[in-house]
C-alpha positions as CSV (number, residue, x, y, z in Angstrom):
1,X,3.0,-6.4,3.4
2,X,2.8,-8.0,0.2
3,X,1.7,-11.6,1.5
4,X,-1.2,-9.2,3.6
5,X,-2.4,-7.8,0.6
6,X,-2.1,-10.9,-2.1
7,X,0.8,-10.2,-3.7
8,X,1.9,-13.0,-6.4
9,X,5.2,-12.3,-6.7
10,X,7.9,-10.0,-5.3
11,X,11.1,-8.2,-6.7
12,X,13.3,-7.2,-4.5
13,X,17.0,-5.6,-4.7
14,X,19.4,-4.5,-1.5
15,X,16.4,-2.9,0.8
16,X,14.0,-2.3,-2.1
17,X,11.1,-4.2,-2.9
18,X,8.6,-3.9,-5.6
19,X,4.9,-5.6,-5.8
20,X,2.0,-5.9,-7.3
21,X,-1.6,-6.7,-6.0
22,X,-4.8,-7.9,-8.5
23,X,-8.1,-7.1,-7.5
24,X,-11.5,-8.2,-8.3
25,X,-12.7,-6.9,-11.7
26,X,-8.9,-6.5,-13.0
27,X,-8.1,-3.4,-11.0
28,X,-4.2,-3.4,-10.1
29,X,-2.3,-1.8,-7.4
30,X,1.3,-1.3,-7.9
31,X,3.7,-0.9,-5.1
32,X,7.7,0.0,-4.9
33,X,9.1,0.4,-1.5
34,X,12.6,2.1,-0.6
35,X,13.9,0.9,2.5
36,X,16.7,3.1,2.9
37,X,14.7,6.2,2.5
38,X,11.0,4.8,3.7
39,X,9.5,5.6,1.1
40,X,6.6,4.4,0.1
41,X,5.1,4.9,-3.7
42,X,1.8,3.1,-5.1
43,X,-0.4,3.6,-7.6
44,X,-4.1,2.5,-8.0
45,X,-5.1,1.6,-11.6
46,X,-8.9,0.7,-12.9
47,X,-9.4,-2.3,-15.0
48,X,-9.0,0.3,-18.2
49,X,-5.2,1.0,-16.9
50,X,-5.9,4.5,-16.2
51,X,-4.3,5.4,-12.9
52,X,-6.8,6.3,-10.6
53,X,-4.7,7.4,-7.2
54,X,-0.8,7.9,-6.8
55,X,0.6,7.9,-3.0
56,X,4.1,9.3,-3.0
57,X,5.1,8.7,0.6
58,X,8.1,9.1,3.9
59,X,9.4,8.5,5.5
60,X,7.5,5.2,7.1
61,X,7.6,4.9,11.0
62,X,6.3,1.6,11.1
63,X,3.5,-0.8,9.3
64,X,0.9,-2.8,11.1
65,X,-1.6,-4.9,10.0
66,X,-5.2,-5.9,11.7
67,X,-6.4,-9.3,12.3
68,X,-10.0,-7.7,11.9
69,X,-9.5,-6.4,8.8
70,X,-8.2,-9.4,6.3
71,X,-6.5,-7.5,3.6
72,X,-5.6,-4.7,5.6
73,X,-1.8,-2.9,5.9
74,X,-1.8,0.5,7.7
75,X,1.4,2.6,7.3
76,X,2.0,5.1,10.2
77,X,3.8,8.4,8.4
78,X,4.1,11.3,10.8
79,X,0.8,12.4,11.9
80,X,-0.7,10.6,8.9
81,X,-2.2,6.5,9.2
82,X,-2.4,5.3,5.4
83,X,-4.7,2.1,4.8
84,X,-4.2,0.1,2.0
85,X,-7.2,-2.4,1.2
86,X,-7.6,-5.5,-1.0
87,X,-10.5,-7.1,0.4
88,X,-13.2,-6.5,-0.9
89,X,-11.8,-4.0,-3.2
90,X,-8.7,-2.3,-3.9
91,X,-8.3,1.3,-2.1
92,X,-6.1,3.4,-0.6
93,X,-7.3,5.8,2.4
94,X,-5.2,8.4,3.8
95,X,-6.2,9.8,7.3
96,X,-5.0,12.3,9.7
97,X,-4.3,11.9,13.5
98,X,-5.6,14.2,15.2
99,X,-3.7,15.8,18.8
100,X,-5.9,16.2,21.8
């Protein structure tokens, strides 16, 4: 996930894993995964600092990423697909699956 999105560095310790992606115009996303638990946390700062979205999220069924959309990790959380962006622009979009 964090080589997808352009990660710099990693920290990681036991199952969890913490990250943080730079965008364009000094915009940050900051991202700390639990694997025991699947949990999933982020949160979206503009270049001021000021937090601008906070995902608080499990537990993770699975991650995929898209070879048509560079920059691109989807999380799959119940009935809920989570995409995380970093190209062009940091964002995260939460969307629901719908049941025929």
């Amino acid at each position: 996930m964090a080589k997808i999105l352009g990660a710099h560095n990693v920290e990681a310790a036991g199952a969890d894993a913490r990250f943080a992606v730079e965008g364009a115009g000094g915009a940050m996303l900051k991202v700390s995964l639990e694997g025991r638990q699947q949990r999933f946390m982020a949160v979206l700062l503009d270049p001021t600092g000021v937090a601008r979205c906070t995902v608080d999220l499990a537990p993770v069924a699975h991650v995929k990423d898209d070879p048509n959309f560079p920059g691109r990790v989807t999380l799959h959380i119940g009935k809920q697909l989570v995409h995380i962006d970093s190209r062009p622009t940091l964002a995260i979009e939460i969307v629901s699956v719908l049941d025929d």
